[in-house]
VMD Tcl script that builds the backbone (N, CA, C; Angstrom):
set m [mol new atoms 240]
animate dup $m
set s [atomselect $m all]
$s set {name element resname resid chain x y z} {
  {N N UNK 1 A 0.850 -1.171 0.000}
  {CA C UNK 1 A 0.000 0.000 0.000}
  {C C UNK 1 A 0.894 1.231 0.000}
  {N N UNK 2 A 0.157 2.343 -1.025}
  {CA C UNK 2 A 1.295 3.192 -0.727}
  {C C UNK 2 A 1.426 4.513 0.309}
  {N N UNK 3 A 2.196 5.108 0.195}
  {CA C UNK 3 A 2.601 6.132 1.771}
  {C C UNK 3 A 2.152 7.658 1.626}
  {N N UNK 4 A 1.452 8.275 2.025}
  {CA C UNK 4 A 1.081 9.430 2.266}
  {C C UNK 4 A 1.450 9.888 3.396}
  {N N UNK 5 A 2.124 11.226 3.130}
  {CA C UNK 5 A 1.776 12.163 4.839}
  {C C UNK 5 A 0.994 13.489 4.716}
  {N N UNK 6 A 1.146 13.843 5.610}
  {CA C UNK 6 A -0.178 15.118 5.960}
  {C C UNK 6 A 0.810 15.957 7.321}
  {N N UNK 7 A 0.625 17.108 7.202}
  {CA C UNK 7 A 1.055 17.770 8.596}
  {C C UNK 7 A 0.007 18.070 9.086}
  {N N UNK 8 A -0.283 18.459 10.859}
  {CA C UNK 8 A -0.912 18.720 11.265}
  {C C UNK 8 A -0.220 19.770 12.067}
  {N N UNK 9 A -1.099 20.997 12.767}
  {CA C UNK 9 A -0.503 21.689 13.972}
  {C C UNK 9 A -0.561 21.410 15.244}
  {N N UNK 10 A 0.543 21.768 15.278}
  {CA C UNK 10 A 1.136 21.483 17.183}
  {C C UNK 10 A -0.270 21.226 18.071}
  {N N UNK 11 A -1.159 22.107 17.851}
  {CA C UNK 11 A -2.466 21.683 18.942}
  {C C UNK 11 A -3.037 20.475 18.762}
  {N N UNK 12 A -3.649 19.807 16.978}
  {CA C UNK 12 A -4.096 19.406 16.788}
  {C C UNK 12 A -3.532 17.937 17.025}
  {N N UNK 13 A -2.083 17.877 16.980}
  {CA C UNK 13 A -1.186 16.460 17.187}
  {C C UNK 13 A -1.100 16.723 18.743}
  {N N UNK 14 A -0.898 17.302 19.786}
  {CA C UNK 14 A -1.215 16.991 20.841}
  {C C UNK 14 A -2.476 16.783 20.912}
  {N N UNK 15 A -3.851 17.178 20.700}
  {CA C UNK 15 A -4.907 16.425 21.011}
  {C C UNK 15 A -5.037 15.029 20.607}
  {N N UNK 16 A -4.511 14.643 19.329}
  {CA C UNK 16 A -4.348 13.480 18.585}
  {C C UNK 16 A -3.391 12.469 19.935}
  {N N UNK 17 A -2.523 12.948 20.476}
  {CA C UNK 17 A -2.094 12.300 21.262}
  {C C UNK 17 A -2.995 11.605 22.172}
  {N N UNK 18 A -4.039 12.857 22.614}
  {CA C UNK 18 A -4.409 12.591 24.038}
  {C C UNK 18 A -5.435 11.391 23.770}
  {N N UNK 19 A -5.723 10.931 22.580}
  {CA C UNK 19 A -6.743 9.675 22.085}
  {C C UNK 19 A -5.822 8.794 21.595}
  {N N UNK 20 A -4.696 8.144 22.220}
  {CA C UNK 20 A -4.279 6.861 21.486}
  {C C UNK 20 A -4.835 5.752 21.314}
  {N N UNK 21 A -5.988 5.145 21.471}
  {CA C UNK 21 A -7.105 4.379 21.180}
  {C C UNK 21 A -7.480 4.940 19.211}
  {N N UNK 22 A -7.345 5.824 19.361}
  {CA C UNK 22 A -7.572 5.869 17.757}
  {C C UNK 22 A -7.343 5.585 16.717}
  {N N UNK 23 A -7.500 4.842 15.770}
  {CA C UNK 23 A -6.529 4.642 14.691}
  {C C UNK 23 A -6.358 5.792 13.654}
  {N N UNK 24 A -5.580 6.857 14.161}
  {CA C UNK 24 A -6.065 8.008 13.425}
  {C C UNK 24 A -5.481 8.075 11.832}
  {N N UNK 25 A -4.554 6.921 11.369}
  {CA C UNK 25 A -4.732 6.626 9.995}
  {C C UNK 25 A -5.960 5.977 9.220}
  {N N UNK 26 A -6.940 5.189 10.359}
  {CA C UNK 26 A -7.965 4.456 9.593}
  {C C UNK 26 A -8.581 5.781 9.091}
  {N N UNK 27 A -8.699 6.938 10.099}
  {CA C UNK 27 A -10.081 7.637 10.079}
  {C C UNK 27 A -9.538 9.138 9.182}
  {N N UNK 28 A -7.820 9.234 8.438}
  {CA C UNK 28 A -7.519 9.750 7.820}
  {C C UNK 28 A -8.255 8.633 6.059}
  {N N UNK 29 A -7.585 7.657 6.280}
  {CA C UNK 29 A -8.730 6.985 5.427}
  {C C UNK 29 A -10.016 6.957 4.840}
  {N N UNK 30 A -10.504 6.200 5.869}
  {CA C UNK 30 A -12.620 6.942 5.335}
  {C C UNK 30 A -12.435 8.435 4.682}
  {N N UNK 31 A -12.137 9.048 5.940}
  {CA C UNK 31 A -11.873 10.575 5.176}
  {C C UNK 31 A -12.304 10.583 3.471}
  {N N UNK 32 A -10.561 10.318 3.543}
  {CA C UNK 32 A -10.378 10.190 2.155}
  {C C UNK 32 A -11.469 9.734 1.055}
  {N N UNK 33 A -11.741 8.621 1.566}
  {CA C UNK 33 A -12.939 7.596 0.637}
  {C C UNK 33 A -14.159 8.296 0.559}
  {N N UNK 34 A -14.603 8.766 1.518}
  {CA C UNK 34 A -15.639 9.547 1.757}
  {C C UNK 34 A -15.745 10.659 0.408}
  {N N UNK 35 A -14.380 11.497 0.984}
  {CA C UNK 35 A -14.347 12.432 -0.209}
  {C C UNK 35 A -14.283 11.968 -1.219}
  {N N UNK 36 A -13.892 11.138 -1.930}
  {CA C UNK 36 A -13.628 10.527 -3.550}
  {C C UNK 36 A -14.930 10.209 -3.650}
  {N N UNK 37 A -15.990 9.440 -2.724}
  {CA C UNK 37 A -17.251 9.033 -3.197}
  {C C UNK 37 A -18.150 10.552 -3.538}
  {N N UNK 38 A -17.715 11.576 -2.640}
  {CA C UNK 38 A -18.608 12.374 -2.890}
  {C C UNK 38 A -18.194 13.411 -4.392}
  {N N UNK 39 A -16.867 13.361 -4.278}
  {CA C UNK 39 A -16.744 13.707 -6.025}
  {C C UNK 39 A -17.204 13.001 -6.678}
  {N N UNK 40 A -17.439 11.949 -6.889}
  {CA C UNK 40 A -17.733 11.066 -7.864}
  {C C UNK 40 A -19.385 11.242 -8.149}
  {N N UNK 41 A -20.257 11.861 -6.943}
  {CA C UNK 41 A -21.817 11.960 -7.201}
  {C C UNK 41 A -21.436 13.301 -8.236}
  {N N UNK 42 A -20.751 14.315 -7.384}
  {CA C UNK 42 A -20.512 15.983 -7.971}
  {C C UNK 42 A -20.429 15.507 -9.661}
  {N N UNK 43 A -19.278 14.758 -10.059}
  {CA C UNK 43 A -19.064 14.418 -11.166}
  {C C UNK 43 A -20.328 14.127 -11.936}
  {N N UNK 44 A -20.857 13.080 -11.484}
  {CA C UNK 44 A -21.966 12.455 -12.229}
  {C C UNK 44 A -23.188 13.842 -12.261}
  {N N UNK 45 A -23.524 14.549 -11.263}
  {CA C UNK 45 A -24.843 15.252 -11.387}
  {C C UNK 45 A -24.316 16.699 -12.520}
  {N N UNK 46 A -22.778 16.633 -12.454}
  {CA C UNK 46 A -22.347 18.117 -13.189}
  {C C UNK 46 A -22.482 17.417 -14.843}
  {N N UNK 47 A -22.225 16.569 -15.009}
  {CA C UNK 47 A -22.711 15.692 -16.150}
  {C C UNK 47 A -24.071 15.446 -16.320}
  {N N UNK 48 A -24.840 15.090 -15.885}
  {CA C UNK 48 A -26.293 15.390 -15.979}
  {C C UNK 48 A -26.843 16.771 -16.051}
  {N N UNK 49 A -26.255 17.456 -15.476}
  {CA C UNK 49 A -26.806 19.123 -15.421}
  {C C UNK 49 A -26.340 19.703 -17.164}
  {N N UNK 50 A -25.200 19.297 -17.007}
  {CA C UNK 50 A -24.222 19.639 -18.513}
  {C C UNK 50 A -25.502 18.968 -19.335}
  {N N UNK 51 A -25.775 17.979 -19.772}
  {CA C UNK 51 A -26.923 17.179 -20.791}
  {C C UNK 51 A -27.725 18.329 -20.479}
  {N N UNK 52 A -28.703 18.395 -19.571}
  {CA C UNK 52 A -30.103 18.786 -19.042}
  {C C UNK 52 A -29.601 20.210 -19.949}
  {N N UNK 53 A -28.200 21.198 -20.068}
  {CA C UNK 53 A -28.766 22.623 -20.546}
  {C C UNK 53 A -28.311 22.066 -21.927}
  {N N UNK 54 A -27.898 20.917 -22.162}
  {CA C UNK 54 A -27.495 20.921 -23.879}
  {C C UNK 54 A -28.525 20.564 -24.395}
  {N N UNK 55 A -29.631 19.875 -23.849}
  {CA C UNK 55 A -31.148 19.586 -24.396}
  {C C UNK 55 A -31.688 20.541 -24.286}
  {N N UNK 56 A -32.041 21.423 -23.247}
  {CA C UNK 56 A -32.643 22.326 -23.180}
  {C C UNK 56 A -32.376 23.606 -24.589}
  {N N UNK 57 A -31.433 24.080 -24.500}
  {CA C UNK 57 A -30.426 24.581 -26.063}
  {C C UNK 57 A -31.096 24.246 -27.087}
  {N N UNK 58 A -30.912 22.547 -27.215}
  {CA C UNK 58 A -31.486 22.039 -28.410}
  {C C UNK 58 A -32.418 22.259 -28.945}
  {N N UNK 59 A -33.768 22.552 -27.516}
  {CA C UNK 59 A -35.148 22.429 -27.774}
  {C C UNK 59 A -35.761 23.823 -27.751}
  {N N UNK 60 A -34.685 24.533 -27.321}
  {CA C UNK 60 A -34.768 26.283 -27.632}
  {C C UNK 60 A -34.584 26.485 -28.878}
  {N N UNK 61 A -35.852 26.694 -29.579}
  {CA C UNK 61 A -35.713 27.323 -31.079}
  {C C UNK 61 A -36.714 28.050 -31.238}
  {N N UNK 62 A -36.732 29.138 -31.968}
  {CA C UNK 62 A -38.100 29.929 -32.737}
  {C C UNK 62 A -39.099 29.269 -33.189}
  {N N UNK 63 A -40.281 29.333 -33.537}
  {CA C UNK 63 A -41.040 28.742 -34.347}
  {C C UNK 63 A -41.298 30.089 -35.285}
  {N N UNK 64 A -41.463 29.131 -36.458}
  {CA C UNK 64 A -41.483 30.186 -37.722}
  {C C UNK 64 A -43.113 30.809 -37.870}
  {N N UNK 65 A -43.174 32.022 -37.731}
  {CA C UNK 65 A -44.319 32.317 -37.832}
  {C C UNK 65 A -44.822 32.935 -36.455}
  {N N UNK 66 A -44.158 32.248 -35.268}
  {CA C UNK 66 A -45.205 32.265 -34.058}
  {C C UNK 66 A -44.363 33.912 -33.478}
  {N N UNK 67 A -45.660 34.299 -32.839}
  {CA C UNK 67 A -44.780 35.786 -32.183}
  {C C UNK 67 A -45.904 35.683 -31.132}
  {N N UNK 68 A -44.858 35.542 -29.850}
  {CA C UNK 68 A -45.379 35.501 -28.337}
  {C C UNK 68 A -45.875 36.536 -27.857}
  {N N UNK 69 A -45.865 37.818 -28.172}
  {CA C UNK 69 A -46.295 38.951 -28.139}
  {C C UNK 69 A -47.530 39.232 -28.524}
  {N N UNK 70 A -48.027 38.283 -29.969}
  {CA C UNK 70 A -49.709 38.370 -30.399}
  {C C UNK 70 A -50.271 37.621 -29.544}
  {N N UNK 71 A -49.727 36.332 -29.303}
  {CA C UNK 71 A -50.372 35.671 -28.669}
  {C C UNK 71 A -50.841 35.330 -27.207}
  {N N UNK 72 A -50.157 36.149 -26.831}
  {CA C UNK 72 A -50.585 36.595 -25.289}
  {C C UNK 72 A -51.546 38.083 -25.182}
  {N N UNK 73 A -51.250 38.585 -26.299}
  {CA C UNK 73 A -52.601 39.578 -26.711}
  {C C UNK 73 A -53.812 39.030 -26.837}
  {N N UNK 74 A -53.603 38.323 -27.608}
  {CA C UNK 74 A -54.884 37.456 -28.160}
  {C C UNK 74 A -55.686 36.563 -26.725}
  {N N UNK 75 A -55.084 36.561 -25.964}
  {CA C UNK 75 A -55.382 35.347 -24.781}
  {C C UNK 75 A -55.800 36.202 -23.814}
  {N N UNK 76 A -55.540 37.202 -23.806}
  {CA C UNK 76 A -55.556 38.425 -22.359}
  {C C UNK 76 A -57.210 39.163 -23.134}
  {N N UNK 77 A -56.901 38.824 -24.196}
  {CA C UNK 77 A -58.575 39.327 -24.926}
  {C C UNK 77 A -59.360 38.373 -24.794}
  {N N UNK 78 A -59.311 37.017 -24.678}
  {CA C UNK 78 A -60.184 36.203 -24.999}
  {C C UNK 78 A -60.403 36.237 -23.455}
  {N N UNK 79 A -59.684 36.730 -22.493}
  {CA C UNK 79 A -60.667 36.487 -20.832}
  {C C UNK 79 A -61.225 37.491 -20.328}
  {N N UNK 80 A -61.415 38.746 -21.449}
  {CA C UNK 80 A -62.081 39.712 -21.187}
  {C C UNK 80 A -63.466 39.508 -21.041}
}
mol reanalyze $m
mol bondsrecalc $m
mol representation Tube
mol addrep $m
């Protein structure tokens, strides 16, 4: 397995001391895993979001002829 280090400050490695019951490499671990799982959702939903505005784009077009401006005239008259 391979070797990582990390510094910590003087307070934080004396408190680390005061729990030697800890395995404070396991729980530098999870850590870690934790974070990689949660990039990995970020990844996937920024990829879905990315699709969701490239469809959206797609399905953004004019229609030839149509003008949203009459036709909300026309509709604001018809509930008169």
């Amino acid at each position: 397995m391979p070797i990582i280090s990390i510094r910590v400050d003087g307070r934080t490695k004396k408190a680390m001391n005061a729990h030697k019951d800890v395995k404070w490499s396991e729980v530098v671990r999870e850590g870690i895993k934790k974070r990689l799982q949660e990039e990995d959702i970020r990844k996937i939903e920024r990829g879905r979001l990315l699709k969701a505005v490239e469809l959206t784009n797609a399905l953004r077009r004019r229609s030839p002829g149509f003008d949203s401006t009459k036709e909300i005239r026309r509709w604001r008259e018809i509930r008169r």
